[in-house]
N, C-alpha and C positions, 0 to 999 in steps of 0.2 A: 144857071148855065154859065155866069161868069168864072164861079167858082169851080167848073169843072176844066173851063179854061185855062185858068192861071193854074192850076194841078196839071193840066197837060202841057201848058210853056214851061212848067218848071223842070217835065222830066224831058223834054225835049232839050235843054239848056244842061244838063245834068249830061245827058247821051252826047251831046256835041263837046263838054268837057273832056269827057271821059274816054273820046275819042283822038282828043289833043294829047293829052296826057301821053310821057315815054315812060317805059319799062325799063328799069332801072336790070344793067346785064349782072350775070348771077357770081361774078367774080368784083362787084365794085367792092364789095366789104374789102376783100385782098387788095385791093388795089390802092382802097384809103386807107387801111393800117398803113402799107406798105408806105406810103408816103409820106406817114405823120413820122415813122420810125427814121425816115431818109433825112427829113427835115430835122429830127433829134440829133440824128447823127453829125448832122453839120455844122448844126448852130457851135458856137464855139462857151465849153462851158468853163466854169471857174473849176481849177486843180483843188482837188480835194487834199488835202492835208489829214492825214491820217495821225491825227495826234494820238502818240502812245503818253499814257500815264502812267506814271512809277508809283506805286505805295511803298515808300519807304518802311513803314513799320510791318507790311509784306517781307521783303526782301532783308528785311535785321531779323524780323522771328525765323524767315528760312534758313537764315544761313546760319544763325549763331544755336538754332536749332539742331541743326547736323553738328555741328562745334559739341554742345552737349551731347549728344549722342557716343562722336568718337571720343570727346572723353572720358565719360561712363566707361565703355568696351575698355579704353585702353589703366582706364583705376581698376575695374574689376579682374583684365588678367595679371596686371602688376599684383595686384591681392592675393589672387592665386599664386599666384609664382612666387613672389618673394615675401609675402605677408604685409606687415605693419613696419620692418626696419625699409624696407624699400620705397615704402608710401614717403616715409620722409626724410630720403637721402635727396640729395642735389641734384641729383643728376636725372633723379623723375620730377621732380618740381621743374629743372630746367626745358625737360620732355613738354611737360604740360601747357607750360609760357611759351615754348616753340608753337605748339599746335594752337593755341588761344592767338598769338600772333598773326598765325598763318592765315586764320579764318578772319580777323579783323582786317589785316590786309583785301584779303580777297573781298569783303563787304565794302570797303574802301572804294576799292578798284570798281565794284562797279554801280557804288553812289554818283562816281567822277564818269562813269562811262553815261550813264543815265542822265546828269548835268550838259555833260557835250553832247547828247546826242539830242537834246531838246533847245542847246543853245544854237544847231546848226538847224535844225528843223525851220526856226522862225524869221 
């Protein structure tokens, strides 16, 4: 008989629980996201620094890439057009050293751009 006792205080004690107990309403999920997002939003964070990195050996194969390129195009119609005396007259050798210039300049221009723009980043 005891034993049937403490089985019935126990579900009696369970029933009075269970009766305390609140009902959690059907928008709290919303309402604690919404607050851990509010608190995200506030807190004050560290600026991210978006560090760009140059590959140099990137930016010399792209560029002195196209360099080879337009000089190809521009030996092959000088070939057409004027043959073999033209390949080595001065004035297409002068052509070529313009254009090989032009492209190291511009590699130049923007190793120095790539240097200042990480020396002001920091």
């Amino acid at each position: 008989m005891k034993e049937f006792d403490i089985q019935k205080e126990d579900e009696v004690i369970k029933q009075m629980i269970k009766s305390t107990q609140h009902q959690a309403s059907e928008n709290l999920k919303y309402r604690i996201m919404h607050q851990i997002e509010a608190e995200k939003a506030l807190t004050p964070q560290k600026a991210k620094v978006k560090k760009e990195t140059t590959n140099v050996l990137r930016d010399f194969g792209s560029i002195f890439g196209w360099m080879y390129a337009v000089l190809a195009i521009i030996i092959g119609g000088a070939y057409i057009v004027g043959g073999t005396e033209l390949l080595l007259s001065t004035q297409f050798v002068g052509t070529i050293l313009l254009v090989s210039f032009v492209f190291s300049l511009f590699w130049l221009i923007t190793q120095l751009d790539a240097y200042l723009k990480g020396k002001m980043g920091k």
